[in-house]
C-alpha atoms as an extended CHARMM CRD file, in Angstrom:
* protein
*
        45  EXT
         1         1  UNK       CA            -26.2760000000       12.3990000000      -15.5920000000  PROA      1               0.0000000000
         2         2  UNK       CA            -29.7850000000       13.0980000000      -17.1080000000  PROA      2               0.0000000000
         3         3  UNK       CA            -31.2860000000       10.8100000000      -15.2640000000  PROA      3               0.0000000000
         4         4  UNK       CA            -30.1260000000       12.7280000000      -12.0380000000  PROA      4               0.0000000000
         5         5  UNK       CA            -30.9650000000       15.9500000000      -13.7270000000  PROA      5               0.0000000000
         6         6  UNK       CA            -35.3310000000       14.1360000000      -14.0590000000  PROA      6               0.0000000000
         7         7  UNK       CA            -34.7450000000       13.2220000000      -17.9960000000  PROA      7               0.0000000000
         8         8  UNK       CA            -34.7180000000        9.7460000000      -18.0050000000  PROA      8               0.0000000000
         9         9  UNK       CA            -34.9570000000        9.2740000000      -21.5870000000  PROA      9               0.0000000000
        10        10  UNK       CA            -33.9890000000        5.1040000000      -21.5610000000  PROA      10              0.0000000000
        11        11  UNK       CA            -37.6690000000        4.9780000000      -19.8390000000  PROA      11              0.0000000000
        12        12  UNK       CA            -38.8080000000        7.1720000000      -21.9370000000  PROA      12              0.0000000000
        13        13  UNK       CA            -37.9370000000        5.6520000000      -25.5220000000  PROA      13              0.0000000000
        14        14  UNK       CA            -38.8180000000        2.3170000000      -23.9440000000  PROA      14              0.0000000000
        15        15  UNK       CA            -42.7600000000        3.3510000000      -23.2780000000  PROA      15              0.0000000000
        16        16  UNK       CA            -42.9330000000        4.6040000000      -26.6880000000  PROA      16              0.0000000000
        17        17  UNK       CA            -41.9590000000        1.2850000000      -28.0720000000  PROA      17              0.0000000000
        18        18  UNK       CA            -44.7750000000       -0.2970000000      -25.9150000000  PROA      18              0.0000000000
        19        19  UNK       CA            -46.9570000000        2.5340000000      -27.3700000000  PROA      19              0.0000000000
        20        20  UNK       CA            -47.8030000000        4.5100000000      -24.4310000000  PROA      20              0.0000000000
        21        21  UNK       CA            -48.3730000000        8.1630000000      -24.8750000000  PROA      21              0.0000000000
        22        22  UNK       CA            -45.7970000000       10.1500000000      -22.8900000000  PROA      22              0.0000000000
        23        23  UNK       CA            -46.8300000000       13.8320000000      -20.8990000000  PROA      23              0.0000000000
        24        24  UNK       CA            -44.9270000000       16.8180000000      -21.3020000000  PROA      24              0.0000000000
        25        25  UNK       CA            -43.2320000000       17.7840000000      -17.5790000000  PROA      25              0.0000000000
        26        26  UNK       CA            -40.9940000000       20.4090000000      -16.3470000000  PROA      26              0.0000000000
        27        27  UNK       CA            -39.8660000000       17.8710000000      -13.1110000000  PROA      27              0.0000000000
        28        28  UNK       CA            -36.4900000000       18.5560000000      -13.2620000000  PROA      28              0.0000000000
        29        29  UNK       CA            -33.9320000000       19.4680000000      -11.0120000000  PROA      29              0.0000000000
        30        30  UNK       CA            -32.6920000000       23.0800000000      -12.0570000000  PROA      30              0.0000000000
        31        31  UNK       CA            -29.2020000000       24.5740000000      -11.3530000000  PROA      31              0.0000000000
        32        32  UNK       CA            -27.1380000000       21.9140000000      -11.0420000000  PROA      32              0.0000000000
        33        33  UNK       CA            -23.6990000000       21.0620000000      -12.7000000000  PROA      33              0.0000000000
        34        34  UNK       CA            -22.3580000000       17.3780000000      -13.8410000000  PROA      34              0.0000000000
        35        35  UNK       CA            -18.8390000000       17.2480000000      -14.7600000000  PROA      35              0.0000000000
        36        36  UNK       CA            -17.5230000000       14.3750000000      -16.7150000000  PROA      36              0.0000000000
        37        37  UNK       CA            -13.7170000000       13.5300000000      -16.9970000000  PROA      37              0.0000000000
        38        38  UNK       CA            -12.4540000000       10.6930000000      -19.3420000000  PROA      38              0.0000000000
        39        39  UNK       CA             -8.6970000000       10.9390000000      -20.1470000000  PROA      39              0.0000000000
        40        40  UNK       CA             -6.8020000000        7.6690000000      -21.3930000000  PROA      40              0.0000000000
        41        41  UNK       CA             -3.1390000000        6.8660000000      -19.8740000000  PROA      41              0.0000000000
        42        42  UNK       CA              0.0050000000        4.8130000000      -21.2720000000  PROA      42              0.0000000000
        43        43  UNK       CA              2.5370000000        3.7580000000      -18.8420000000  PROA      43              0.0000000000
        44        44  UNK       CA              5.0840000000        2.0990000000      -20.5410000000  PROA      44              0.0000000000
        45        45  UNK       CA              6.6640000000       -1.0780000000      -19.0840000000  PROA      45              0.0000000000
């Protein structure tokens, strides 16, 4: 969902570890809303 949101921060750890310098940015997308549901489920048998 960050990556969506313009915060790609996988990318950014990885150019760090290959010692680039990373640039402040505000390029983001701004009012938006991610929901998440995760909900675990027996059925017996």
């Amino acid at each position: 969902m960050s990556i969506k949101a313009g915060a790609d921060s996988c990318e950014s750890l990885y150019r760090l570890l290959l010692g680039e310098k990373l640039n402040y940015t505000e390029d983001y997308k701004d009012n938006i809303t991610f929901l998440r549901f995760d909900d675990s489920i027996m059925l017996p048998q």
